[in-house]
LOLO-580968 format. One record per residue (C-alpha): residue number from 1; residue in one letter; x, y, z. Coordinates in steps of 0.02 Angstrom, whole numbers, plus 50000, padded with zeros to 5 digits. Layout:
REM residues N
<rec><seq>NUM</seq><type>A</type><east>X</east><north>Y</north><up>Z</up></rec>
...
This chain:
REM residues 74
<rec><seq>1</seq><type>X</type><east>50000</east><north>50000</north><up>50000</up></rec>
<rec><seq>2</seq><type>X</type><east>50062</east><north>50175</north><up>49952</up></rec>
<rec><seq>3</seq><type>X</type><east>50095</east><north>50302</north><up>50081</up></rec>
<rec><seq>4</seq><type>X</type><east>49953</east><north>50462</north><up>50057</up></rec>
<rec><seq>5</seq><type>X</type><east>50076</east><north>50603</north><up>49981</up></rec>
<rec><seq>6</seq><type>X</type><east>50051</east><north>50783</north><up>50058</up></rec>
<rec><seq>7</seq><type>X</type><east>49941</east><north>50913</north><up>49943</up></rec>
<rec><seq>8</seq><type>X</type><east>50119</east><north>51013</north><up>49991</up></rec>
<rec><seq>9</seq><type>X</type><east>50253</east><north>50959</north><up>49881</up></rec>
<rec><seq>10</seq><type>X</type><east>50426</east><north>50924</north><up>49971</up></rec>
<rec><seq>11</seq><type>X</type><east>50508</east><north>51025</north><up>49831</up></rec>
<rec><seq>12</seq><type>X</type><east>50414</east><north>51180</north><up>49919</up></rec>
<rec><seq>13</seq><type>X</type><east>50462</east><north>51137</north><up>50094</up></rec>
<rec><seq>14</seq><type>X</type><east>50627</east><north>51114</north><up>50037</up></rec>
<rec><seq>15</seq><type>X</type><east>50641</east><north>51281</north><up>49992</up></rec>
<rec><seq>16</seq><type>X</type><east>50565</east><north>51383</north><up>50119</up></rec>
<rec><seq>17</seq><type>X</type><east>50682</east><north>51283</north><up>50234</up></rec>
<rec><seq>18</seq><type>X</type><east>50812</east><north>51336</north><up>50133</up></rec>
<rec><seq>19</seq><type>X</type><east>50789</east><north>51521</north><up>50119</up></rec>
<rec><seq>20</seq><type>X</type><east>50719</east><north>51538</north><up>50313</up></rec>
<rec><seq>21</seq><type>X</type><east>50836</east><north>51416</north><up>50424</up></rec>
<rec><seq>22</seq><type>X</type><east>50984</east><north>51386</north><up>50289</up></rec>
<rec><seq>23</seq><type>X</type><east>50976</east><north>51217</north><up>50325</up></rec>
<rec><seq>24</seq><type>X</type><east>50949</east><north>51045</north><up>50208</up></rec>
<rec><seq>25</seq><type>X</type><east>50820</east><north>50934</north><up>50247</up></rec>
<rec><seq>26</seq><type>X</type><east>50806</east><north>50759</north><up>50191</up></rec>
<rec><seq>27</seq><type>X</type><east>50649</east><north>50711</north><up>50092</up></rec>
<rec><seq>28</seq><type>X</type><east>50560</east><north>50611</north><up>50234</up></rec>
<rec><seq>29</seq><type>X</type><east>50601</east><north>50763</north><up>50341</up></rec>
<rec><seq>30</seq><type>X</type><east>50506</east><north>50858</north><up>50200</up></rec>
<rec><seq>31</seq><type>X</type><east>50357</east><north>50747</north><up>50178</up></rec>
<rec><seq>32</seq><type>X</type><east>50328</east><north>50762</north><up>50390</up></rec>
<rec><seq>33</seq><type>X</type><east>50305</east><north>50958</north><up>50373</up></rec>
<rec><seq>34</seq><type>X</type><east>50206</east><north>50958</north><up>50230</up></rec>
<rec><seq>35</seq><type>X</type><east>50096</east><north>50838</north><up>50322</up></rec>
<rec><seq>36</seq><type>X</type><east>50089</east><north>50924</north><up>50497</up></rec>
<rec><seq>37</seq><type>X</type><east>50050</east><north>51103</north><up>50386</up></rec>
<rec><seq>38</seq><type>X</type><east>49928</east><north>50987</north><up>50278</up></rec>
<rec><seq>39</seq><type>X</type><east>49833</east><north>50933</north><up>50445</up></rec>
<rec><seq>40</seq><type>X</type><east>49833</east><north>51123</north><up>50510</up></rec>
<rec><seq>41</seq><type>X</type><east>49774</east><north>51212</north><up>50339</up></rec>
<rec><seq>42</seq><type>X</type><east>49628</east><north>51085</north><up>50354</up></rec>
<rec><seq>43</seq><type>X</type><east>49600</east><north>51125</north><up>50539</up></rec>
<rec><seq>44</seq><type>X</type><east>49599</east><north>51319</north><up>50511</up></rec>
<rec><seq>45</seq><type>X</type><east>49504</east><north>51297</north><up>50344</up></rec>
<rec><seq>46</seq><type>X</type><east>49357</east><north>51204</north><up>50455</up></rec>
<rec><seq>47</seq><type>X</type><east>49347</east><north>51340</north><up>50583</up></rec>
<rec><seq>48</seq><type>X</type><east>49365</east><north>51490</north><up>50423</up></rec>
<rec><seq>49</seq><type>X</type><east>49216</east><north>51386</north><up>50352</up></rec>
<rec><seq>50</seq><type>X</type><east>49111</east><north>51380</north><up>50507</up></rec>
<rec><seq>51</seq><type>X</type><east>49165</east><north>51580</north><up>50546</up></rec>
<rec><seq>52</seq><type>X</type><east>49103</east><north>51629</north><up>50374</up></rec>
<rec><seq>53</seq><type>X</type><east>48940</east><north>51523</north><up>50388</up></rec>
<rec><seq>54</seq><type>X</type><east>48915</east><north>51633</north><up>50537</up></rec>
<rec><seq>55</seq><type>X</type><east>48911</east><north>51785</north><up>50464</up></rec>
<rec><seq>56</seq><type>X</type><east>48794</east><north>51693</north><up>50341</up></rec>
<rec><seq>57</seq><type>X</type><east>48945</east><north>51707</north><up>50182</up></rec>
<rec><seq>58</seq><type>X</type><east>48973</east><north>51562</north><up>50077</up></rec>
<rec><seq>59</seq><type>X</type><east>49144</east><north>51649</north><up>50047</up></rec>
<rec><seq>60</seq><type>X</type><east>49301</east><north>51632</north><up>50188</up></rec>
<rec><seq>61</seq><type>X</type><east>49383</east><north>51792</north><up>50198</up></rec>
<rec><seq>62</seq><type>X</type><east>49543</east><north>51861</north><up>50266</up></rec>
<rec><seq>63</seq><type>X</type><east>49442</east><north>51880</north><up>50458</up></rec>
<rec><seq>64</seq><type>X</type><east>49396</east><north>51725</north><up>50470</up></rec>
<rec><seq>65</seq><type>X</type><east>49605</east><north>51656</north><up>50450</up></rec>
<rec><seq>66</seq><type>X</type><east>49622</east><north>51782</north><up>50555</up></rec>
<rec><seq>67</seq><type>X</type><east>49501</east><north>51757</north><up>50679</up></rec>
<rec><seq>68</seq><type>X</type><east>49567</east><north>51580</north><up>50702</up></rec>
<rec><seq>69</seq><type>X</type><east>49747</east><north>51632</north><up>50743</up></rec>
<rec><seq>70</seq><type>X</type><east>49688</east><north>51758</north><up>50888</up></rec>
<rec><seq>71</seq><type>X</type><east>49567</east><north>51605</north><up>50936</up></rec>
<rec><seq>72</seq><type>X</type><east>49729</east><north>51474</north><up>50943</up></rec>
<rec><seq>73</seq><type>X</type><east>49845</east><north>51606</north><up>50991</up></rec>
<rec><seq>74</seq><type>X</type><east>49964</east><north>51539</north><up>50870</up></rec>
């Protein structure tokens, strides 16, 4: 059975590891942060969804991304 590949390509992680830390990072290294950020942009796109529905928009806007950080504090 194949392992589930991130929506985030390793390529891209690669890089912003790269130009932020200056370090390398091995590929597996590369597929775990794409997954943890995969798992998170689906967790902040459920609450953006739900913060949007109410304000009765179909449409997620910058507040509700927003919203979510000052929510998790992150």
């Amino acid at each position: 059975m194949q392992k589930k590949m991130p929506a985030i390509s390793k390529q891209v992680i690669k890089k912003i590891i790269k130009k932020y830390v200056k370090a390398k990072i091995t590929d597996d290294g590369a597929e775990a942060i794409a997954a943890l950020l995969e798992k998170k942009a689906k967790e902040i796109s459920k609450y953006a969804v739900k913060s949007a529905a109410s304000e009765k928009r179909n449409r997620i806007i910058k507040k509700d991304i927003s919203s979510y950080v000052l929510k998790e504090g992150d």
